[in-house]
C-alpha positions in Angstrom: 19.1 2.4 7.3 18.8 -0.5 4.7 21.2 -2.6 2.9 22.3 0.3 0.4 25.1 -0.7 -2.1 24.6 -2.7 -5.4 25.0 -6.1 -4.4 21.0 -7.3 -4.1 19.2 -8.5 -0.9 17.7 -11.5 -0.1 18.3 -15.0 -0.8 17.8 -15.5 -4.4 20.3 -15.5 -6.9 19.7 -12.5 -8.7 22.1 -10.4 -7.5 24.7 -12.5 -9.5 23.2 -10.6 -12.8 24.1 -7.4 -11.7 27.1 -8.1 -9.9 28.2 -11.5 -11.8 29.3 -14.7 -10.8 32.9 -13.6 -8.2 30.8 -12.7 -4.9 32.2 -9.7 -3.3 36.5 -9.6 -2.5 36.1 -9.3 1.6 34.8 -12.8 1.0 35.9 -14.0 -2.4 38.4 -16.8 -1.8 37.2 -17.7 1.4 34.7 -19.9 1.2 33.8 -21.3 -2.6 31.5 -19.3 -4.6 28.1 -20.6 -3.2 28.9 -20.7 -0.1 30.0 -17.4 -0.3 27.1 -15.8 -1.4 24.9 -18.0 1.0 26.9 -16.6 3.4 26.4 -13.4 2.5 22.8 -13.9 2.2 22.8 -15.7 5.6 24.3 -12.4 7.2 22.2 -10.1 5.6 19.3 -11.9 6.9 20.5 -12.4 10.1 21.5 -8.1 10.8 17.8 -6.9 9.3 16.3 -9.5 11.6 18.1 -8.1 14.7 18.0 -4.4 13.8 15.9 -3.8 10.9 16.1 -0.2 9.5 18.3 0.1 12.5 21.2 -1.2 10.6 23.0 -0.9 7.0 24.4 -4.3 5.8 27.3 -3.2 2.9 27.2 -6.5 1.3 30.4 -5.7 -0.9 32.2 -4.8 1.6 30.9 -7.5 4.3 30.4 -3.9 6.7 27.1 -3.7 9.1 27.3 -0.1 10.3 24.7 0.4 13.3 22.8 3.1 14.1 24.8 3.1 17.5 27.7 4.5 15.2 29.3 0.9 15.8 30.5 -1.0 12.9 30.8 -5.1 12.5 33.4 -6.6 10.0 32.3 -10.4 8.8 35.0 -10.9 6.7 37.5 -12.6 9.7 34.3 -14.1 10.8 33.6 -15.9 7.5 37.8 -17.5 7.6 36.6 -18.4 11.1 33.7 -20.1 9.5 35.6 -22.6 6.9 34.9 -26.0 7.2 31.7 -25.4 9.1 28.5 -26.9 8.2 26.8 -24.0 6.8 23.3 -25.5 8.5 25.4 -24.0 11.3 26.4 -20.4 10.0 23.0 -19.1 11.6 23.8 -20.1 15.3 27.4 -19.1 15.3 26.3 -15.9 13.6 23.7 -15.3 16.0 25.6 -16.0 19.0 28.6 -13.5 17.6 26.0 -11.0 17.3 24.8 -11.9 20.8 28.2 -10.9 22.1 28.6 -7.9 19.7 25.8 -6.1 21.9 26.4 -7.3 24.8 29.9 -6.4 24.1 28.8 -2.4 22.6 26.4 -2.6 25.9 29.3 -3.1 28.4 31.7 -0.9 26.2 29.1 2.0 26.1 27.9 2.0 30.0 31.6 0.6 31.6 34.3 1.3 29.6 33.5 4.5 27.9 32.9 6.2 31.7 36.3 5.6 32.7 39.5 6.9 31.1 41.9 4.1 32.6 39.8 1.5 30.9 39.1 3.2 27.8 42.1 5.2 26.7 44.1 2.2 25.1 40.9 1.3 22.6 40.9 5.1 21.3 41.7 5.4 17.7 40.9 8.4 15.0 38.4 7.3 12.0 36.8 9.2 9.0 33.0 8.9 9.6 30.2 9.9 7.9 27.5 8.9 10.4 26.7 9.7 13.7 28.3 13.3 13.9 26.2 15.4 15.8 27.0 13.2 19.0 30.5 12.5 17.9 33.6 13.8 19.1 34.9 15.4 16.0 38.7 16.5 15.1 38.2 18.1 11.8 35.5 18.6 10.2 36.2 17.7 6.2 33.3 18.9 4.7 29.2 19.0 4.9 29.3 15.4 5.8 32.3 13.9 6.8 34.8 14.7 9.8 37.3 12.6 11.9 36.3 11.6 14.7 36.7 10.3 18.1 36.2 6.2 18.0 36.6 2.9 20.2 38.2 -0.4 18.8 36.2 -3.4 20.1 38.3 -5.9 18.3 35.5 -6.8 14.9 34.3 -3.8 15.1 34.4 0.3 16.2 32.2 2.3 18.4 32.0 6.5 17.5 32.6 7.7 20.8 29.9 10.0 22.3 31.2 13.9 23.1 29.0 13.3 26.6 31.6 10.6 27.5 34.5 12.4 27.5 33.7 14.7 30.5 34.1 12.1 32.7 37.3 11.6 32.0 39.1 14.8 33.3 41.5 14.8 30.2 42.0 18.0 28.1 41.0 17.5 24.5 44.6 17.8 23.3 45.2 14.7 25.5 42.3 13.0 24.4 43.2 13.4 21.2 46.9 13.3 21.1 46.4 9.3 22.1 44.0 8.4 19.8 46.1 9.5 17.1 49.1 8.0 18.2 47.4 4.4 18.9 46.0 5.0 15.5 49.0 5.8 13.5 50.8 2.8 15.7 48.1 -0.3 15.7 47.2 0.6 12.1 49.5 -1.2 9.5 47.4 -1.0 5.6 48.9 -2.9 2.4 50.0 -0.6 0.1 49.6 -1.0 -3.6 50.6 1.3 -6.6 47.8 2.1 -8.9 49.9 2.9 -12.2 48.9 5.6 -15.5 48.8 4.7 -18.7 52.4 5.3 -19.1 53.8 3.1 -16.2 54.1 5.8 -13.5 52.5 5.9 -10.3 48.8 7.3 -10.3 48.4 6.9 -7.0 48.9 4.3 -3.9 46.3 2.6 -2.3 46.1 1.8 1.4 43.9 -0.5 2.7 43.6 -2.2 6.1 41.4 -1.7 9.4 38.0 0.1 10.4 40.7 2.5 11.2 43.0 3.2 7.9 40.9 6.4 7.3 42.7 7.8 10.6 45.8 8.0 9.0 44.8 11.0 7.1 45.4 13.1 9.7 49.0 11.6 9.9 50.9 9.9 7.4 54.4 9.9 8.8 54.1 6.2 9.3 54.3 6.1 5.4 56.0 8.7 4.1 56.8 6.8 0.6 53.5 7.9 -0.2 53.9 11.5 0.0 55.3 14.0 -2.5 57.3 17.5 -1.7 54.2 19.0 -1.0 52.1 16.2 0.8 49.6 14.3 -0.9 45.6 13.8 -2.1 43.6 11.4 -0.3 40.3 10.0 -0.6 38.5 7.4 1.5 35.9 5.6 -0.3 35.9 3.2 2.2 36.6 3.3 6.2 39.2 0.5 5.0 40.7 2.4 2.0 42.8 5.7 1.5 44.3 6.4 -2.1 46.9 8.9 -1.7 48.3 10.5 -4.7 51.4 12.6 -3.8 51.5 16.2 -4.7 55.1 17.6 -5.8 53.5 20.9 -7.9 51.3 22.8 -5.8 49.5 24.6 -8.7 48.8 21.4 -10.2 46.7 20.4 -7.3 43.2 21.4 -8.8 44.0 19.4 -11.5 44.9 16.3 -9.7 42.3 16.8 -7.5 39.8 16.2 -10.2 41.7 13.4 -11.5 41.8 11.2 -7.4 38.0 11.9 -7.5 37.4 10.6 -10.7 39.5 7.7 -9.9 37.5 7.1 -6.8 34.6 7.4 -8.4 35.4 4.7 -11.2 37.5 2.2 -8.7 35.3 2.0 -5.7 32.0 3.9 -6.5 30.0 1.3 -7.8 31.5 -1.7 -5.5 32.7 -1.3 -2.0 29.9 1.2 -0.4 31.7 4.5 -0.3 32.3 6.2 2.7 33.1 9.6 1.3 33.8 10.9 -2.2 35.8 13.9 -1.0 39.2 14.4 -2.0 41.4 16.0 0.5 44.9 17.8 0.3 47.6 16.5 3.0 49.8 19.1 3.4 51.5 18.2 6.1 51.2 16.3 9.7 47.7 17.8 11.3 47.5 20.1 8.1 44.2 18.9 6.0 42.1 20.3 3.7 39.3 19.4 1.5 39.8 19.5 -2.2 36.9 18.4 -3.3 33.8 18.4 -1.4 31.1 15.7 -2.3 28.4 15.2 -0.2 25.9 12.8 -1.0 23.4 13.5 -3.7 24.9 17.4 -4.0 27.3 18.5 -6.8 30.5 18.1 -5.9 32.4 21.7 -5.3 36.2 21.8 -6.6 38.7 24.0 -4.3 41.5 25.6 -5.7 44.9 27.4 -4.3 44.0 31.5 -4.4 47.6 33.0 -6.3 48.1 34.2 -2.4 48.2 29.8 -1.2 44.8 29.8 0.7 42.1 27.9 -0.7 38.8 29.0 -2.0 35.3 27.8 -2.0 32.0 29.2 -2.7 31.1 30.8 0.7 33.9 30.3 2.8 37.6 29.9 3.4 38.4 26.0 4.5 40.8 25.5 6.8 
C-alpha cells in the first residue's frame, strides 16, 4: 500500500498547489499552517520508514491503515503535540509508533485469545480491507462488509475469524456485544447538509474509527431516519451521511442523488472508504443501493413492484 489520496508525499511544498494553502481539516487549526503540513510530512515519513508498502498514510484524513487490518488516528496525537518543539515531533512520533506495535503485538497474541479480556474492546466497523480473514456481519457489496473489530484506544484492529474459536461464544453472542458497545461508546456530531431550497439533504455523522458501525443500528439517532429508514454512505470509516427515506419508490432516485453527493463532498478529499450507498430499512435490515467498487461502474438497485430489490445477477439481501 502507498500513500494513495490527493494530498502529495514527501517534504516539499508542492502539495499546497493541488490541494492549496488550508492543510488537511483533521489537522487544520491545530497547529498553524506550516507546522501543520510539516507535521504531516513528518508522519508520512515516519509510517513509510517503518512499514513501507506495508502501510497506506491518508494524508487528508491524518489515517495510517496497516496491512495488519489495524488503523492509527494522528489527529489527537497532533493536539497532544502543541507547543512541542517540532525538532522533537520525530522521537515522540517514533516512540508512539513503538508502542502502537507493541501494543497490536500484545493485543493480537494476548488479548484476542481470551474472551474475558477481549469482549469489552469489540466494536462493529465498515471495512474495506482485510476481509478474507475478517470476521464479517454483512457483506455490502464486492468490497465492503461489516465486520468484527478491536478498539485499542488511537486506533482498531479487524479481528481475525481464527480468534474467535477460542472463545467458546456463539456468533450471535459475539456479535450481539460488539454491536451494542458500538452503538453505546460511539457518540458522532451530527450536521444537516441542506438543498438548494433550505430543506434537509441529508445529515452527516462523523466521529470514531467506529461511526461506520452504526449502520447496522441507528436507534441511537433516530432523528436521522424517515418513515421508511434511511440512505447511508460511508466515505470514510469516520463519516456516515444518512439521508432519510419517507417514499419507498423514490428510493432509486435518492439513491443516485447520496452517491453523487458523496462523490462531490468527500471523493476528492478525505480517502473514501466506500462509495456504496446503502438502504437502512430498519434495525439489522441493510441493503446495498448502490454498489461501487473500486475502479468498476457502479451498479444502481431498485425496489421490484413486488418490494425486493434487483441487481444484475442476483437478489441482495
Amino acid at each position: 500500500m502507498s500513500s494513495s489520496d490527493h494530498f502529495s508525499r514527501g517534504t516539499g511544498r508542492s502539495h499546497r498547489s493541488t490541494a492549496g494553502p488550508q492543510p488537511p481539516p483533521w489537522i487544520s487549526g491545530v497547529l498553524p499552517i506550516d507546522e501543520a503540513w510539516a507535521f504531516v510530512d513528518v508522519v508520512d515519513q515516519l509510517v513509510h520508514e517503518r512499514w513501507g508498502d506495508a502501510a497506506d498514510f491518508i494524508r487528508s484524513t491524518g489515517i495510517a491503515q496497516l496491512e495488519s487490518g489495524a488503523a492509527i488516528s494522528f489527529a489527537n496525537v497532533a493536539r497532544e503535540l502543541r507547543g512541542v518543539d517540532a525538532r522533537s515531533w520525530r522521537r515522540f512520533l517514533a516512540a508512539m509508533l513503538d508502542a502502537v506495535e507493541s501494543t497490536e503485538t500484545e493485543l493480537i497474541v494476548g488479548q484476542l485469545r481470551s474472551w474475558t479480556r477481549i469482549c469489552s474492546r469489540l466494536r462493529v466497523r465498515l471495512s474495506s480491507h482485510s476481509l478474507d480473514n475478517a470476521m464479517v456481519l454483512h457483506r455490502l457489496g464486492q468490497d465492503v462488509a461489516l465486520v468484527l473489530a478491536a478498539d485499542v484506544g488511537n486506533g482498531s484492529v479487524i479481528v481475525p475469524r481464527h480468534y474467535t474459536a477460542g472463545w467458546h461464544r456463539t456468533e450471535e453472542e459475539v456479535w450481539s456485544t460488539a454491536i451494542d458497545h458500538t452503538r453505546s461508546a460511539t457518540l458522532p456530531s451530527i450536521t444537516i447538509e441542506r438543498d438548494g431550497n433550505g430543506l434537509t439533504h441529508f445529515f452527516v455523522l462523523e466521529g470514531d474509527l467506529f461511526t461506520t458501525g452504526l449502520a447496522r443500528d441507528l436507534r441511537s439517532a433516530p432523528g436521522v431516519l424517515g418513515r421508511h429508514g434511511a440512505l447511508l454512505s460511508a466515505p470514510t470509516s469516520r463519516t456516515l451521511l444518512v439521508r432519510p427515506v419517507d417514499d419507498p419508490a423514490a428510493v432509486a432516485r435518492q439513491s443516485l442523488g447520496l452517491f453523487v453527493a458523496t462523490v462531490q463532498r468527500f471523493g476528492r478529499d478525505p480517502h473514501p472508504l466506500s462509495a456504496n450507498v446503502f438502504w437502512y430499512r430498519r434495525h439489522d435490515d441493510l441493503v446495498v443501493a448502490i454498489d461501487a467498487p473500486n475502479g468498476a461502474r457502479p451498479q444502481v438497485c431498485a425496489p421490484d413492484p413486488m418490494g425486493g430489490w434487483i441487481r444484475t445477477g442476483s437478489i441482495i439481501r
